[in-house]
N, C-alpha and C positions, 0 to 999 in steps of 0.2 A: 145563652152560652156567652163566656166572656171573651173578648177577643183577645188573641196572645197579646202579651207587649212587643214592642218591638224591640230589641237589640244591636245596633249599631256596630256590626263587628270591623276588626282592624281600627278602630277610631281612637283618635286620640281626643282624650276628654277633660276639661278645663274642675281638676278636684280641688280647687278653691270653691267653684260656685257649683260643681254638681250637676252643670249643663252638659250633655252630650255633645259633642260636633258629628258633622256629619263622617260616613266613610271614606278611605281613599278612594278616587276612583283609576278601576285598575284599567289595563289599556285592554285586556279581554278577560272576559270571562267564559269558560266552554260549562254548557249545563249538559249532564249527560255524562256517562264516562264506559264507553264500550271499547272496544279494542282502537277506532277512528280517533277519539278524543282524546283516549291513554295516550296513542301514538303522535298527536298532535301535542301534547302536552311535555313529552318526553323528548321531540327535536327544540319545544320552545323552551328548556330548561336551560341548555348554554346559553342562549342571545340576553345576555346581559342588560340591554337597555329593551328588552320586555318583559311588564309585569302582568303575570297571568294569572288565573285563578280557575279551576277546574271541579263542580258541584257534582256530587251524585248522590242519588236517594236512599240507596244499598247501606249498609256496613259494611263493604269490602267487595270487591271487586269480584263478580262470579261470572262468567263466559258458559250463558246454554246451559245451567248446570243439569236440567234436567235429560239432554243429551250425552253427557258425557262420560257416554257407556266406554269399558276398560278399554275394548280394540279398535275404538274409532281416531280415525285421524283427520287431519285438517285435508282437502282438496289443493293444496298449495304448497310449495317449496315453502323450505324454513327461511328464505333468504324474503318472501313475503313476509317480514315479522311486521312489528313497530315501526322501525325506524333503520332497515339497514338499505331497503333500495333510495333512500332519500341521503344518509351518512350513514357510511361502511364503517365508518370508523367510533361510532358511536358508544358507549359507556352501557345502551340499554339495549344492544341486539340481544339476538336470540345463542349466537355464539356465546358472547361474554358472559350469557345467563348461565352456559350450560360447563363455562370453567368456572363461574366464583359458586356453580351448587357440586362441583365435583364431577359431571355426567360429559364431556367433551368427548372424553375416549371411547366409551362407552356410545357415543352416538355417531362417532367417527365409525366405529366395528360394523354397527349395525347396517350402515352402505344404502340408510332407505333416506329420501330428502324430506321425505314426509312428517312432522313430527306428531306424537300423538295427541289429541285434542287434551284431555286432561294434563298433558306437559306443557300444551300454551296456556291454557289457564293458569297455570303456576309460574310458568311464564310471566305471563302480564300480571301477576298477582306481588312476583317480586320487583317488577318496576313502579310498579302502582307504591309499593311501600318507601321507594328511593325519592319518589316527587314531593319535596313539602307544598308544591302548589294545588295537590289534591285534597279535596275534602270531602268525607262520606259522612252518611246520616243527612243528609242536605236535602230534604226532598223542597224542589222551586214549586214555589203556589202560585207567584205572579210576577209578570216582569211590567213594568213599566217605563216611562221615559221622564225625566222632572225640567227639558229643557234645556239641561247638558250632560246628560251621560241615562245610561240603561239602572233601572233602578232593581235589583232583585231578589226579592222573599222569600226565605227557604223556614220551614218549617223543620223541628226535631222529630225522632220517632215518637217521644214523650207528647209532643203538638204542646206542650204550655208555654210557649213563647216564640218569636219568629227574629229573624236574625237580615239583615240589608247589607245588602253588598252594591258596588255601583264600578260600571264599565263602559267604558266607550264602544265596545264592540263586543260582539254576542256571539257563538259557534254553535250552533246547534248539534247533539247529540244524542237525539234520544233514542233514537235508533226505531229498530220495528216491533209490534207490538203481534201475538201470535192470533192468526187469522181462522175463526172457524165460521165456514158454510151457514147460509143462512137455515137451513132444513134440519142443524143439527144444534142451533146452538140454546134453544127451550132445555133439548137434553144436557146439554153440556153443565147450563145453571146449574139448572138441580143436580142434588145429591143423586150418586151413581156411579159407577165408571164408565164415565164414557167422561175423556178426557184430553186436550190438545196434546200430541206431540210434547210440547214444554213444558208439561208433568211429567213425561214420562218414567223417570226414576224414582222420581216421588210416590210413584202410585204402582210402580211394577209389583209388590206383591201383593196387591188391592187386583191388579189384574190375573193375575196366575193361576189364582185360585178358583177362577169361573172356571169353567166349564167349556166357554166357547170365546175368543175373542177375534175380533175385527179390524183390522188397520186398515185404514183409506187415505191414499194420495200417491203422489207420481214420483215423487225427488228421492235426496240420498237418507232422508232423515226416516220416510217410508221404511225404503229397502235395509237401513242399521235396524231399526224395532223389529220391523218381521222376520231378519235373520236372529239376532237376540230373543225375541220368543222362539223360534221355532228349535234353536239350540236349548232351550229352556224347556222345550213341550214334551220329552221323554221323564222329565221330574213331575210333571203335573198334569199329564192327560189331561189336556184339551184341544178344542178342536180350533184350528187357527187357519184365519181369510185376510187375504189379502185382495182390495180391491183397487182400480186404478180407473180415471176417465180417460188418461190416454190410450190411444189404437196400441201398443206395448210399451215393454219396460224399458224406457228409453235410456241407453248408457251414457255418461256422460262425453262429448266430442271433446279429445283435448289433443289433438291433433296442433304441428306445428304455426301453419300458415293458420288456421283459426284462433290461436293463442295470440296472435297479433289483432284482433279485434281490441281483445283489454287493451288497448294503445292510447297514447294522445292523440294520436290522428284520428283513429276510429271514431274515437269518444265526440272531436272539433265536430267532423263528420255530421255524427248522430244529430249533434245540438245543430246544424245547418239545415236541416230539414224539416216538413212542416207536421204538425203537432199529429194529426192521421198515420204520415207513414211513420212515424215514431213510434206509436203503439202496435201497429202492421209488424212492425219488423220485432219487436220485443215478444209477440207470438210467437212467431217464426222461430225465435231463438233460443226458447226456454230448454232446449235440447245442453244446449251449448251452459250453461249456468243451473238448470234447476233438473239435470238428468242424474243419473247414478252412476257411480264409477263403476270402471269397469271391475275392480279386486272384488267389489261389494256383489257385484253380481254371479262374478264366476264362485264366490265363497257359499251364496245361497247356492248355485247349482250344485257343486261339491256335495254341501248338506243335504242339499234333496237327494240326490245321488244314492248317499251314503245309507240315507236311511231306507231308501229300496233297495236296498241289497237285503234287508231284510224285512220286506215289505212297505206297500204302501205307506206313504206318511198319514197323517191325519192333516191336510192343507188345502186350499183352493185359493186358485191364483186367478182372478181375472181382470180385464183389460175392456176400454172398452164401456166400465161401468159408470153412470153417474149417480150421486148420490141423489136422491128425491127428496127424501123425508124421514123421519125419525121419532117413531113412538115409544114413550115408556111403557114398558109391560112390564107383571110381575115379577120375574124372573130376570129383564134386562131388556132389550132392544129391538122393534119392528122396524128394520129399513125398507122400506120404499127403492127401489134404483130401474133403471133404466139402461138400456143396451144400444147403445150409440148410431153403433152402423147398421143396425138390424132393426130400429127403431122400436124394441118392445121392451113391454114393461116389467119387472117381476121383483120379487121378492123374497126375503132373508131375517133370519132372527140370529141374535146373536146377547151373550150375557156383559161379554167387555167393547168397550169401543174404543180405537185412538185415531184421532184425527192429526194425519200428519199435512196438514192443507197449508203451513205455510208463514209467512207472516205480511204483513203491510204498515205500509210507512203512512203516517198521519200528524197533521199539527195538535201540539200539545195544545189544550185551554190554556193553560198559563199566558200563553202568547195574547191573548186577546185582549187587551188595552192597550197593545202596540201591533196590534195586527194592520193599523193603517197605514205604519212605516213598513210592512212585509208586500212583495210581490206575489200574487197569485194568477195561479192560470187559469181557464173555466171551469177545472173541475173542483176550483178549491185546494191543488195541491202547489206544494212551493215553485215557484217560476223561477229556476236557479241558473244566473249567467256562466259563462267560459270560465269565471273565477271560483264557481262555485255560492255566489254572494247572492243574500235572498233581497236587499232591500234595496228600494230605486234608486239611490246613489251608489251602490255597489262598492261600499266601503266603511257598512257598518253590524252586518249578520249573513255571517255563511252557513250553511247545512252538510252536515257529514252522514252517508247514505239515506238522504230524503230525498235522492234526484233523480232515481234513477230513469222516470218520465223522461226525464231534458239531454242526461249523458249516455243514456244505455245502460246495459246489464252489470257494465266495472261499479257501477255504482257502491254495489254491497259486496265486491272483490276486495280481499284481504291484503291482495299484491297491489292493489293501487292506492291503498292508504297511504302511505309515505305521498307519494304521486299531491295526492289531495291536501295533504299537510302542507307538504313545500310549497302548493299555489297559494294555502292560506296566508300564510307567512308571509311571503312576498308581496301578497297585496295590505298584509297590514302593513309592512317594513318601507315599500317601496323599492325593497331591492331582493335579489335572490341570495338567504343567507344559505340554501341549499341548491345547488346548480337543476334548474329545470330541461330535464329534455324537453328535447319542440319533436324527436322523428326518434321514430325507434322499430318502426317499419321495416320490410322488405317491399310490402305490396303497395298499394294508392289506394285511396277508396276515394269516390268521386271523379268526375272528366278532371284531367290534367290541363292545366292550363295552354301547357304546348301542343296542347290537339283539340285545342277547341275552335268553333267554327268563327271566324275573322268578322265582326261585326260590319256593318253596314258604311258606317263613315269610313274602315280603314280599307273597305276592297272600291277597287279601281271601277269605273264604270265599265258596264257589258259594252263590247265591240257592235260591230253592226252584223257581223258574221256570226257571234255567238250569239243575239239576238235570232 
């Protein structure tokens, strides 16, 4: 196989003699381009004395497309976009979007702050088209270091030739990759339907048409499929499961005072503590981030409701369950699972499968011939300081949701992108070109310093009496 050529892009090149020079190099480059990077890319478009450069491997900017069933919305205020809790006043909010496409009033009426997930998509699809510092079709093969700047290879969709860019500083973006079970994932390979969550519209009427289908996991992306099929299940009689390992269907907590977790204090908090209770408490919280809203839930009961008025549904709902294992059979599907609290074992067939289990963040290969300039922790995953910044001088590669190990569950919150952008910025800049809050609390988290117990040098010696 022949190796692409290389490409020199932005270079200026000496057409007397037909020598290439090398590229500029830019002061960053973000690889990756999800809503984190768009939104980082979009506050660094005014700062004038930074030159950016922003790679993604797509054709065009798609957000979840396989989620992005008609009545699903985002978990988040609109005022969560890109770029408006970092500048209100920005050119790329979600406001401005929604007067230069004509919809302001029109969303003004509607009185709900939630916008719909396929209008952020469009959203970030027409800021993506405003930014000349993005470029798609870019898929990165390798990054390297030459000695003064990051060196990095992106490949075309065609692969006949490779293209070099070079930066002083690196933003990771790549976001998370969708996580299936190890007992399911032989089936998953293979041809069949049985398919992650992030197919899912791709494959829904590959699904519909069985006979029987199955969706397993605990969050909101569970609870949108199984309400979407079961709205679906009077056109195609089938028989439709829903399975969950958690003890119930846990709604999502978005109560006030817990909404203050997504904070910078929380977050300081989080990273002050030792790498055990970091994981301890990210258990504990998956209520709080990876639950189901509550509209989503009360709209299955509704549904279920509706359709016992004129009998039973065709559905089974249980809690409780763990998946085991996963056989191919003629027909579709021998699960294996397990009963949690009751510790038995038992079993189920089914023709469709969707695994709504999730996704997980991981270092790209490409990283690996600068993986000795990256910080890691024991387990292999990014070691990301206060800044966000992954390498040991802390002022040359940050990571946009790969941290959530080190900051907590805001990690992959859509309200604290701006939040994560501005810290960027300001450690590349050296100054805050977008005002950081430090406190946005009501509550503390941690012993306060005014009640903490008087260390030893500054209390007075014991009397003889209080002896």
């Amino acid at each position: 196989m022949t190796k692409p050529r290389t490409v020199f892009t932005d270079a200026d090149s000496d057409t007397d003699s037909g020598v290439e020079t090398a590229p500029p190099v830019h002061d960053l480059v973000g690889i990756g381009l999800g809503p984190f990077n768009l939104g980082l890319a979009a506050l660094a478009d005014p700062i004038s004395e930074l030159d950016c450069l922003f790679l993604e491997a797509r054709d065009r900017f798609d957000w979840h497309p396989g989620m992005l069933l008609d009545d699903a919305t985002l978990q988040v205020p609109f005022l969560a976009d890109l770029v408006t809790m970092a500048d209100p006043t920005s050119r790329y909010s979600f406001l401005n979007f929604l007067k230069q496409t004509g919809r302001i009033y029109p969303f003004y009426i509607r009185e709900n702050f939630l916008p719909h997930r396929r209008e952020y998509n469009h959203y970030c699809q027409w800021v993506a088209e405003q930014l000349d510092s993005v470029r798609f079709g870019q898929q990165v093969v390798s990054v390297e270091h030459d000695g003064e700047a990051y060196v990095i290879t992106t490949a075309s969709d065609q692969g006949d030739q490779a293209q070099t860019h070079r930066a002083r500083r690196l933003v990771l973006g790549t976001g998370t990759a969708p996580h299936v079970p190890e007992p399911a994932r032989e089936a998953v390979a293979a041809e069949g339907p049985a398919i992650h969550s992030a197919d899912y519209l791709a494959r829904k009427d590959e699904l519909v048409g069985r006979s029987s289908i199955t969706v397993v996991g605990s969050g909101q992306s569970a609870a949108e499929i199984y309400l979407d099929l079961l709205t679906a299940q009077p056109d195609h009689d089938y028989q439709l499961a829903w399975l969950t390992r958690s003890p119930r269907f846990f709604s999502m907590e978005y109560t006030k005072l817990t909404l203050e977790l997504t904070s910078p204090e929380y977050s300081a908090y989080f990273q002050s503590l030792p790498a055990e209770k970091r994981s301890d408490l990210l258990r504990s919280q998956q209520s709080l981030y990876k639950g189901i809203s509550g509209d989503t839930i009360d709209a299955i009961h509704e549904a279920l409701y509706t359709r016992s008025v004129s009998g039973a549904a065709e559905t089974t709902m249980l809690t409780n369950t763990e998946l085991r294992g996963v056989t191919r059979t003629e027909t579709g599907y021998h699960l294996a699972l397990h009963h949690v609290e009751q510790e038995e074992d038992y079993e189920m067939s089914t023709e469709g499968l969707v695994l709504a289990t999730g996704y997980r963040a991981g270092v790209p290969a490409f990283l690996e011939p600068v993986r000795d300039r990256i910080r890691f922790d024991e387990q292999g995953r990014y070691a990301a300081g206060p800044t966000f910044s992954v390498d040991h001088g802390d002022r040359e590669i940050w990571v946009q949701n790969g941290e959530e190990h080190t900051h907590g569950f805001v990690a992959p919150d859509l309200g604290m992108g701006a939040y994560r952008s501005s810290v960027i910025l300001a450690a590349v800049l050296g100054r805050e070109p977008y005002p950081i809050e430090k406190r946005v609390a009501f509550q503390e988290f941690g012993v306060p310093d005014r009640f903490r117990v008087m260390s030893d040098h500054s209390q007075t010696e014991p009397t003889e009496e209080s002896r």
